[in-house]
N, C-alpha and C positions, 0 to 999 in steps of 0.2 A: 436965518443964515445956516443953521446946525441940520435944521432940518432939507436943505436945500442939497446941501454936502451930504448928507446920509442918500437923499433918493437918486443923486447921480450916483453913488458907489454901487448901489444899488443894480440901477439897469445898466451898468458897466459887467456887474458881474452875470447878470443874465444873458447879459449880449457872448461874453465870453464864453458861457455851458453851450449855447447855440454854437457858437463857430468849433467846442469842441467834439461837437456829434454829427459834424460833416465827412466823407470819405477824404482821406487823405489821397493828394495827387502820387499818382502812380513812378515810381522811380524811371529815369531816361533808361532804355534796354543797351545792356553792355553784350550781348551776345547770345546766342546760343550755344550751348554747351556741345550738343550733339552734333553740331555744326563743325566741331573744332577734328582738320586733318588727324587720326592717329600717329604715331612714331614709331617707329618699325627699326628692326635692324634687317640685314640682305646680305644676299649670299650669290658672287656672279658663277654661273656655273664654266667650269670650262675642262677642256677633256684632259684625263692627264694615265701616265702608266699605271697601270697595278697589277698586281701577279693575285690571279684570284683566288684564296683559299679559304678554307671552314677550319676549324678548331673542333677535335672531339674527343670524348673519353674512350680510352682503350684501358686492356689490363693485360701484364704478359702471363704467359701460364710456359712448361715444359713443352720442350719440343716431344718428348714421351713422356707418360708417369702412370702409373698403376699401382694398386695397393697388395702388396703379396699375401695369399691366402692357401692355405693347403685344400690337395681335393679330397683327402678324407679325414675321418675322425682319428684322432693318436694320441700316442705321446711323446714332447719334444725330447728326443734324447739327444742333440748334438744341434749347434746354435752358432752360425759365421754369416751376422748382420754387424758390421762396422760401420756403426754410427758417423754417418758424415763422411765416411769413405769411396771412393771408387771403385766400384768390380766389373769386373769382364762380364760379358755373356755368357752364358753356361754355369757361374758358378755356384757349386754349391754351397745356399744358403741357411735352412734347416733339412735335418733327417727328424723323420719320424720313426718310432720301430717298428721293428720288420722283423724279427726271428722267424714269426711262424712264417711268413711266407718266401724268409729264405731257406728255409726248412724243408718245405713243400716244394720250391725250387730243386731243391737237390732230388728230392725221392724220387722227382719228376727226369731228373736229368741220368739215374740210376736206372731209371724203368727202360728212358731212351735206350741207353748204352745196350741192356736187354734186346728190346726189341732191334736194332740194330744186327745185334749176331746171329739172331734167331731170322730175319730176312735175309742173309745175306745165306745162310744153308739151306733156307729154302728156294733160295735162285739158285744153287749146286743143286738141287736136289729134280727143280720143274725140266733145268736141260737134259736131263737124264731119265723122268718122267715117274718119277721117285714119287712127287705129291700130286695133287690135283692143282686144277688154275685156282678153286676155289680156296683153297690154303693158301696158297702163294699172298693172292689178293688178300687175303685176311691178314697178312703178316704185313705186308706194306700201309693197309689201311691201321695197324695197331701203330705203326713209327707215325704216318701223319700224325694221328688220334694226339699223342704224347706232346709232339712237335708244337701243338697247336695249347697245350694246356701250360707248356713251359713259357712261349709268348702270353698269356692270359697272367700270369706270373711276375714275367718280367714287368708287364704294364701297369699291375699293382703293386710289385715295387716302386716303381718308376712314380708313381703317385705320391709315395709317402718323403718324395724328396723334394725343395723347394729352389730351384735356380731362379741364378739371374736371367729374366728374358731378355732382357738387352744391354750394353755401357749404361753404367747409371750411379748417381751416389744415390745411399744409402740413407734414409731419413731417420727417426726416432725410432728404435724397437718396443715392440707393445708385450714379450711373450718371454720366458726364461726357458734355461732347460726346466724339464720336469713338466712343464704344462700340459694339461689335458686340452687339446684342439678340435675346433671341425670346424667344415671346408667354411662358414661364415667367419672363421677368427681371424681379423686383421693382423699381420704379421710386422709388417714394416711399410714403409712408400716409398719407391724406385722411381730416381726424376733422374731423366740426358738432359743435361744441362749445358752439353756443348754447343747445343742449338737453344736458343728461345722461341717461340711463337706471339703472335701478338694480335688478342681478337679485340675487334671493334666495330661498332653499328655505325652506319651509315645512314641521314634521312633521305628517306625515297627521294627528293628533290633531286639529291645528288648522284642517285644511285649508278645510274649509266658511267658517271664518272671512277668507278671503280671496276677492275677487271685485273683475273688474274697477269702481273707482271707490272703489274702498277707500283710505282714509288713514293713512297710516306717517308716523313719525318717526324719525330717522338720523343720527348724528354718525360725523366721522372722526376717523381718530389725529391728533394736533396741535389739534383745535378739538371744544371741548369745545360746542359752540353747536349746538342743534337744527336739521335742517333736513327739510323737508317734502315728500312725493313721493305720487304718486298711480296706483293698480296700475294698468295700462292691458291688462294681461293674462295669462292663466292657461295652463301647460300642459293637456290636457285628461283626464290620467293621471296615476296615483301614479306617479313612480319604483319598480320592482320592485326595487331594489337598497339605494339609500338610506332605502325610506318614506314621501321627500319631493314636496311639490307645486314645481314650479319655478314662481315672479311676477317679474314683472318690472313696473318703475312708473318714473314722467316725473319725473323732479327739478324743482319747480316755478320755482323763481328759483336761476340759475347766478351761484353765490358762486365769489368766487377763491381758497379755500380747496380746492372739489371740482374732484377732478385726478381725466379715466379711469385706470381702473385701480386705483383707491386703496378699501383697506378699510372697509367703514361696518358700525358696530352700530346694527341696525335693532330697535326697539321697537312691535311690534306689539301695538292694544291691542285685547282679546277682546271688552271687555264691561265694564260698570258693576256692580255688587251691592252692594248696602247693608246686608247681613246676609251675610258670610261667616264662617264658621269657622274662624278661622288660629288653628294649634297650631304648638308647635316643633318642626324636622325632626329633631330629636334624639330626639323622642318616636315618631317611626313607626319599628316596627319590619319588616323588610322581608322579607316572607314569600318560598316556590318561587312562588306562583301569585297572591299576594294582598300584604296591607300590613294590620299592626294595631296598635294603640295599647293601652296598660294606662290604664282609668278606674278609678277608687277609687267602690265599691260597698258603702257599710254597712260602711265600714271595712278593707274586703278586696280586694285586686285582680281584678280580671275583665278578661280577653282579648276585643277586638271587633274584628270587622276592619271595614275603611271603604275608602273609596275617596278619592282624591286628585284633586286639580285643577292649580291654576294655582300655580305653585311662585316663591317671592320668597328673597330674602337669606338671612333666618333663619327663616323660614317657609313653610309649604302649608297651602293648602287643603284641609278634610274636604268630602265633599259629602254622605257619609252615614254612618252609622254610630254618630256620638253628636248629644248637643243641647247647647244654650246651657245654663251653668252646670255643666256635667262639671266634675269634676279630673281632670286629665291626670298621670300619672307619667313624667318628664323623667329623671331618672335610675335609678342603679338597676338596667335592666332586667334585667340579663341574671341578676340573681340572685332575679329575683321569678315567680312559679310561679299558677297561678289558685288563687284563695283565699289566697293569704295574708295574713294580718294588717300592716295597713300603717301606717309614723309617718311622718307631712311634718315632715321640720325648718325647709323655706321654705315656700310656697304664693304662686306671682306670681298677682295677679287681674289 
């Protein structure tokens, strides 16, 4: 009986090792994966106003400014640079000395007086036939001679003095009395501040859209407040290096906020359009050679490429490539293929 019970347990468990070395049935198939719609979000396009403009860097500088420098070597003996002050034109700024060549001025202006009396008896003298023409001449040619050496004079005096060439304040003086000069010693910097200037590059894109009498808008760092400037003129070539057009424009009313030198973001505006196409930048895809957008077509994605415009915050411009009332596919992209079968979980109109 024991041994009866043993040989059934026996080929119980061999039967068992056999049924566990068979393939297992295959699980019922719940789908395919790849099969399953994508989820998308859209974007219906439709035309709407915008005032077309670019954002760019400018910086103001003087409507004049020059570094005052003397034309010869000296010394400064006399010094009216008021720091941060206003002066006229003409005024005088530094004297250099002069002795000897107001010196030379006078001996000059003594010799004149000379040759003066001594021609004017010789003209009494040729009507009466007292001297030759050849004397006479020599007496008039010795006043020119003189004449010409006392200007040669005045000019080098006239050198060793330093005016203001234009209205201007007065920047930091670099030079005391007493200094020994020549014509490279920076003296001071004369900036008309009653005008500003305001230069700014331009990308060739844009380029055509600027011309002298053209109207910009410009704020600086600290004052969030617009202000107004108008091109007064064009380089006459693209930049080979940059792209850029170099303008430059007259700041119309000088606020005491605008300091030469100081940063401005300038707002240039292109143009009006009262039917533009603005999609999200998220939806252009950004090709080697091109740019395209995924529109939903009968259900399906379709690849179009377009061209772009005037670019804003969260948006650009289409100029070609779809029409009002497209869906636009916003997200997504990079897993969606042409023809696919497409599902919006949003759709912004």
């Amino acid at each position: 009986m024991k041994k009866t019970v043993l040989l059934l347990a026996f080929f119980a468990f061999i039967a068992g090792m056999q049924c566990s070395n068979k393939p297992a049935a295959p699980a019922p198939a719940t789908g395919n994966k790849f099969n399953v719609t994508p989820m998308v979000e859209g974007f219906v396009v439709k035309p709407i106003e915008i005032t077309q403009a670019i954002s760019i860097s400018g910086t103001l500088i003087p409507f004049e400014e020059t570094v005052l420098m003397p034309e010869v070597t000296g010394r400064v003996i006399a010094l009216n640079l008021p720091e941060g002050r206003l002066v006229k034109q003409g005024t005088l700024l530094v004297k250099l000395f002069d002795d000897d060549l107001q010196a030379s001025l006078k001996k000059s202006q003594t010799q004149l007086d000379i040759a003066v009396q001594t021609q004017k008896r010789q003209n009494e003298l040729i009507k009466v036939s007292g001297i030759s023409q050849s004397d006479y001449d020599q007496a008039v040619l010795q006043v020119n001679s003189i004449n010409a050496d006392i200007d040669i004079l005045k000019v080098q005096i006239r050198k060793t003095e330093v005016r203001a060439p234009f209205d201007g304040v007065i920047g930091l003086r670099s030079v005391s009395v007493g200094a020994e000069v020549t014509p490279g010693t920076p003296l001071a910097t004369i900036r008309s501040t009653q005008q500003l200037k305001l230069d700014f590059s331009v990308p060739e894109k844009y380029s055509s859209a600027v011309k002298p009498g053209t109207k910009v808008k410009f704020t600086v760092q600290g004052d969030d407040a617009p202000h107004d400037a108008t091109v007064m003129a064009t380089e006459e070539g693209i930049d080979v290096t940059t792209r850029n057009l170099k303008a430059r424009a007259v700041v119309k009313n000088k606020d005491a906020a605008l300091k030469p030198g100081a940063f401005a973001n300038v707002e240039l505006e292109l143009g009006h359009n009262t039917s533009a196409l603005m999609v999200p930048t998220q939806a252009v895809i950004p090709q080697e050679r091109n740019k395209q957008l995924i529109i939903a077509k009968n259900g399906k994605a379709k690849f179009v490429t377009v061209t772009t415009g005037v670019r804003q915050a969260s948006t650009v411009e289409v100029l070609d490539g779809i029409s009002a009332g497209d869906t636009i596919v916003t997200t997504g992209l990079l897993f969606l293929k042409p023809g696919t079968d497409l599902k919006f979980s949003k759709v912004v109109q």
